[in-house]
C-alpha positions in Angstrom: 146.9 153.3 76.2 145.3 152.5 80.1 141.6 154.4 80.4 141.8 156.6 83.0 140.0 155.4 86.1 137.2 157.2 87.6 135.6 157.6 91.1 132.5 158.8 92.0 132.0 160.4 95.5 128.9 161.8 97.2 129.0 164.4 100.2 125.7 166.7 101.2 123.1 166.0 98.2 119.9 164.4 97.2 122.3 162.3 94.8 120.0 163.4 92.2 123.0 164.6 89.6 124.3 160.8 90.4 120.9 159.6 89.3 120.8 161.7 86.1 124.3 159.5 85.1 122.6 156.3 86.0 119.4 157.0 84.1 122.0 157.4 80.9 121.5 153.6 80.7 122.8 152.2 77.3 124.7 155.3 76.7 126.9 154.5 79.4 128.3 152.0 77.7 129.9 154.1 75.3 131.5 156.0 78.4 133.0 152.7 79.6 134.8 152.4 75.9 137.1 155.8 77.1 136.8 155.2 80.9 137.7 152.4 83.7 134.8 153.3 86.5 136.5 151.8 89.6 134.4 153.7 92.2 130.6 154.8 92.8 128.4 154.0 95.9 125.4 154.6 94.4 126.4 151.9 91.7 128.6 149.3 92.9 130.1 148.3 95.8 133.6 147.8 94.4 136.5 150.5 95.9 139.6 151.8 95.1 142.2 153.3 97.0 144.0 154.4 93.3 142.3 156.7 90.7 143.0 159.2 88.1 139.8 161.1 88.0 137.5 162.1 91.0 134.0 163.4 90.2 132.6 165.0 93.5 128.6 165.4 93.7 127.3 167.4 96.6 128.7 170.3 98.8 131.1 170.2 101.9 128.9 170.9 105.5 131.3 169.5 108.1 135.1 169.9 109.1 135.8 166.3 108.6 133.6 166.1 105.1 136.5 169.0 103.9 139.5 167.1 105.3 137.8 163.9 103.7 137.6 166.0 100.3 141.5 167.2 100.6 142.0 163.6 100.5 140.3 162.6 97.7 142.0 166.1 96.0 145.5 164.7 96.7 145.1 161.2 95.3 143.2 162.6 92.0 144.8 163.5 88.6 141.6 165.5 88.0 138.7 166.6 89.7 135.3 167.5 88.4 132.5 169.3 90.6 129.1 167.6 89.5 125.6 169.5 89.7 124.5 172.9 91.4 125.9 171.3 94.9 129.5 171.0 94.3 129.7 173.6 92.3 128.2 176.4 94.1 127.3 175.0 97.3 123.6 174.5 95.9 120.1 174.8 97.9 122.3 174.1 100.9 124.1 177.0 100.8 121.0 178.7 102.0 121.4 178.1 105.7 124.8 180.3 105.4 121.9 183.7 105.2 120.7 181.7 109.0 122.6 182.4 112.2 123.5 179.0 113.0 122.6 178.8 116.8 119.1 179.9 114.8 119.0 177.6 112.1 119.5 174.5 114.6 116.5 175.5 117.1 114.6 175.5 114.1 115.6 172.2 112.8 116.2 170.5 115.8 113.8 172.1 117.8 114.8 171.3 121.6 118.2 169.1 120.9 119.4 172.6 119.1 121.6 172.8 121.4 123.4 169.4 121.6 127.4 170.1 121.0 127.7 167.4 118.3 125.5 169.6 116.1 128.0 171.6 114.0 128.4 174.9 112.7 130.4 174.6 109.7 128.9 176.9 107.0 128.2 175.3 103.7 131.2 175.5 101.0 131.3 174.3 97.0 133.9 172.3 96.4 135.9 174.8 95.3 136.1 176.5 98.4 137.9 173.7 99.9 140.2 172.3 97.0 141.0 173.2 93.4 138.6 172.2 91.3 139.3 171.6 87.0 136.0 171.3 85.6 132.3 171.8 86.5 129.4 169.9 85.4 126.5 172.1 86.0 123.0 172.3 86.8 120.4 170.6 89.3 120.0 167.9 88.2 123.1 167.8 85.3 122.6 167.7 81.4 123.2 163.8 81.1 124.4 164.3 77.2 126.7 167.8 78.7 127.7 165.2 81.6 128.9 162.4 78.4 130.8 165.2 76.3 132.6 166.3 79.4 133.8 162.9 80.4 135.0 162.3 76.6 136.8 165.3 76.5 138.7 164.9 79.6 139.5 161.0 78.3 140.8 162.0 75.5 142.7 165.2 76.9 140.8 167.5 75.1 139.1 170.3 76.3 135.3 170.6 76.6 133.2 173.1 75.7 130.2 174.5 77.6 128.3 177.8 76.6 129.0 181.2 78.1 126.0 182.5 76.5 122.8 182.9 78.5 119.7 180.6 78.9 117.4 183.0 77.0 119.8 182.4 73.7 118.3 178.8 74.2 115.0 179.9 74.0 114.9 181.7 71.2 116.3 179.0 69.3 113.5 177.0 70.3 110.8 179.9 69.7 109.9 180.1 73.3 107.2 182.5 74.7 109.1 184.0 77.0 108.3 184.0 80.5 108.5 187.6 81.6 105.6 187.8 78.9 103.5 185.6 81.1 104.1 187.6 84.1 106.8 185.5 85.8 110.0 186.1 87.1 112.5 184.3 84.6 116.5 184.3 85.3 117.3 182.8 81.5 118.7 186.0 80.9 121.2 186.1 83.4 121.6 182.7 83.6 124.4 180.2 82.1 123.1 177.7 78.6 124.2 175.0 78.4 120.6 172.6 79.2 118.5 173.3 76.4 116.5 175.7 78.4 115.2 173.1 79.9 112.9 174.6 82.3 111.3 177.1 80.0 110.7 174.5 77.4 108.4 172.7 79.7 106.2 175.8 80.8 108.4 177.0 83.6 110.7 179.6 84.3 114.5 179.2 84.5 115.8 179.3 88.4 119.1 179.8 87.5 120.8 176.6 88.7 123.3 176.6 86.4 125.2 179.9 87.6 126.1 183.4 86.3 126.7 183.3 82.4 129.7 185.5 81.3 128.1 188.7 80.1 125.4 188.2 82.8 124.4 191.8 83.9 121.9 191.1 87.0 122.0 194.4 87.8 120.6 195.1 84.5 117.5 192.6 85.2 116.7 194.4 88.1 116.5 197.7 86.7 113.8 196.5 83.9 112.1 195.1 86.5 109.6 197.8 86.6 108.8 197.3 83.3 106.7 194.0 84.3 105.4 194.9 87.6 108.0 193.4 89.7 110.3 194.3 92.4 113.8 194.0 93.6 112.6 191.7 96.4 111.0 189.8 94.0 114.2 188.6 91.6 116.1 188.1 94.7 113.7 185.6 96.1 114.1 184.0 92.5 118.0 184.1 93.1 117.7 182.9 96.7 117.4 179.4 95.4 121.0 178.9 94.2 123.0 181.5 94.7 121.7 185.5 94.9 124.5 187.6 93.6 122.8 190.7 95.8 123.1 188.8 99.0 126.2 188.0 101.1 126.1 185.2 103.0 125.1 185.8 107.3 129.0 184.0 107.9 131.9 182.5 106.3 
């Protein structure tokens, strides 16, 4: 039986969920044994006009970045959002909450007004095309990242936690970070990284989306309990993406 070929494609990112695959070093190898890579800027120059599976890093900004993204949708079998970007739209989805004419006045100071500059409002991938499975996370888990690929080479389905981030933590006997007086979204947020962030001494930022019983609304009515306000969580949740806040446009 042929392995499914693969392409890897970039749109507005830091490429850092690209780079988390890349650092997987040898244990790529064993990812080659289920799957024919036949695509990837950020890894070889090679291209292919013919694939089965299209894993998309970054979200869309421009018109023609979303017509290029149909494209790819249309020739693929599969498609797989990778990291907070695709998934969500990511830290760019911020400027949506920025009246554009605004946002490039700030950026581009006096050329703000040059007509090239577009006003296309940050989308996930999903927004534009269907979308079959999500890789989540900024950066991705590189071993989550390995078990998905498998899955989907062997036509299985893969499994990813609904559970929160805090369920994580107290597995691995963290002190919990509301304790310390800081704003933590690992109990609203989706498990799946090992609690990662509050393993090393931070707090979680919720880059991994909603988890299925997530009850934000809940976490804000405690938040009294520790001092905090509602302005406070939401400039935690500003980062990815603030279930309180809808965006300034579509």
């Amino acid at each position: 039986m042929p392995k499914p070929k693969v392409a890897i494609f970039d749109f507005a990112c830091c490429e850092g969920c690209q780079l988390q695959v890349v650092n997987m070093e040898e244990a790529i190898l064993d990812l080659l044994t289920v799957v024919d890579v036949v695509e990837w800027r950020e890894a070889m120059s090679e291209k292919s006009e013919t694939y089965d599976v299209a894993i998309i890093e970054g979200s869309i900004t421009r018109d023609e970045d979303a017509e290029r993204l149909k494209k790819i949708r249309e020739k693929s079998k599969v498609l797989v959002a990778l990291g907070a970007c695709a998934v969500s739209g990511g830290v760019n989805r911020l400027k949506n909450r920025i009246p554009f004419n605004d946002l490039r006045r700030k950026v581009y100071g006096k050329d703000g007004d040059m007509p090239h500059l577009q006003t296309a409002a940050t989308k996930a991938v999903g927004d534009v095309v269907k979308v079959d499975y999500r890789v989540l996370g900024c950066p991705i888990d590189r071993k989550e990242f390995a078990h998905i690929v498998k899955c989907l080479a062997m036509g299985r389905q893969p499994y990813v936690p609904g559970y929160a981030v805090r369920v994580e933590c107290r597995m691995k006997e963290n002190a919990c970070r509301w304790w310390k007086n800081e704003i933590c979204l690992g109990p609203v947020t989706r498990a799946g990284c090992g609690a990662a962030c509050p393993s090393q001494g931070a707090a979680c930022v919720g880059c991994r989306g909603l988890a299925e019983d997530a009850n934000p609304l809940g976490l804000a009515l405690s938040l009294n309990l520790y001092g905090k306000s509602r302005e406070d969580l939401e400039s935690k949740m500003d980062l990815f993406l603030n279930p309180f806040k809808e965006p300034a446009h579509a």
